[in-house]
FIKOL-982132 format. One line per 8 residues: number of its first residue (from 1); their letters; for each residue x, y, z of C-alpha. Coordinates in steps of 0.05 Angstrom, whole numbers. Layout:
! residues N
NUM> A> X Y Z | ...
//
This chain:
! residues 82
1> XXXXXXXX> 683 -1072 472 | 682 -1019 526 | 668 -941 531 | 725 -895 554 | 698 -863 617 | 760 -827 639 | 821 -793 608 | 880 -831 601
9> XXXXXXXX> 939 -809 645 | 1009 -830 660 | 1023 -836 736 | 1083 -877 763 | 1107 -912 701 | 1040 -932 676 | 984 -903 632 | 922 -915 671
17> XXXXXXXX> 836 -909 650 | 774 -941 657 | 722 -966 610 | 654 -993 622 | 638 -1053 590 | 578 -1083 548 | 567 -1116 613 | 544 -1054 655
25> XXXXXXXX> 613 -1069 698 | 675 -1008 704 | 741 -1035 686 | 807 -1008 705 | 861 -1016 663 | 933 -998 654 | 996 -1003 604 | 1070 -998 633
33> XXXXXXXX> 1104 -942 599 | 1163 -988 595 | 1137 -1012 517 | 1118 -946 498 | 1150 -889 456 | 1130 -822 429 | 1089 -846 383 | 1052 -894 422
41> XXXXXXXX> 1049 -842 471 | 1017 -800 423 | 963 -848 397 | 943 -854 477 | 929 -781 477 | 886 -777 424 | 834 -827 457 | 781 -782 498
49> XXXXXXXX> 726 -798 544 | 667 -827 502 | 704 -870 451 | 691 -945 445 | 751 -985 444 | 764 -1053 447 | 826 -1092 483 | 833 -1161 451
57> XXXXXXXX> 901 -1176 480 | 882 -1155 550 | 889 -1200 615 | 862 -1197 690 | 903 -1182 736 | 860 -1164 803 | 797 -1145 837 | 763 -1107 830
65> XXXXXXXX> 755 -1109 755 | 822 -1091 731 | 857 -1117 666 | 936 -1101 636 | 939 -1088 563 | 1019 -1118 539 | 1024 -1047 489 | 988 -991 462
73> XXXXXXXX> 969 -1024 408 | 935 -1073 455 | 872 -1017 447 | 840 -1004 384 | 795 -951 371 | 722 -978 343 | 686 -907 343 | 692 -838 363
81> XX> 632 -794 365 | 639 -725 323
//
């Protein structure tokens, strides 16, 4: 479980953020647009800075911290402060 700590953007064929973890430590993290459509596109949008999230299906890919979720659905909302 991480807190969203930036908007998430599209930039060169890939929706980029970053979260900070339970653990004190910044991740980066990014999606390729290739898997996603309007709709998943959407869903991305409505996340804003704040929200916890969690990314079950997500894997390391570099230093620092920086981990490749396979689809949008790869991050699930867990709150959202009103």
């Amino acid at each position: 479980v991480a807190r969203l700590t930036s908007p998430i953007v599209r930039l060169k064929g890939r929706w980029v953020f970053t979260g900070l973890g339970a653990d004190g430590v910044r991740h980066n993290y990014e999606i390729l647009d290739r898997g996603i459509d309007a709709d998943a596109a959407e869903r991305l949008r409505d996340f804003e800075r704040g929200d916890l999230f969690a990314t079950p299906s997500a894997r390391d890919i570099g230093q620092p911290v920086k981990r490749r979720l396979p689809d949008a659905a790869g991050l699930v909302s867990r709150w959202k402060p009103t």
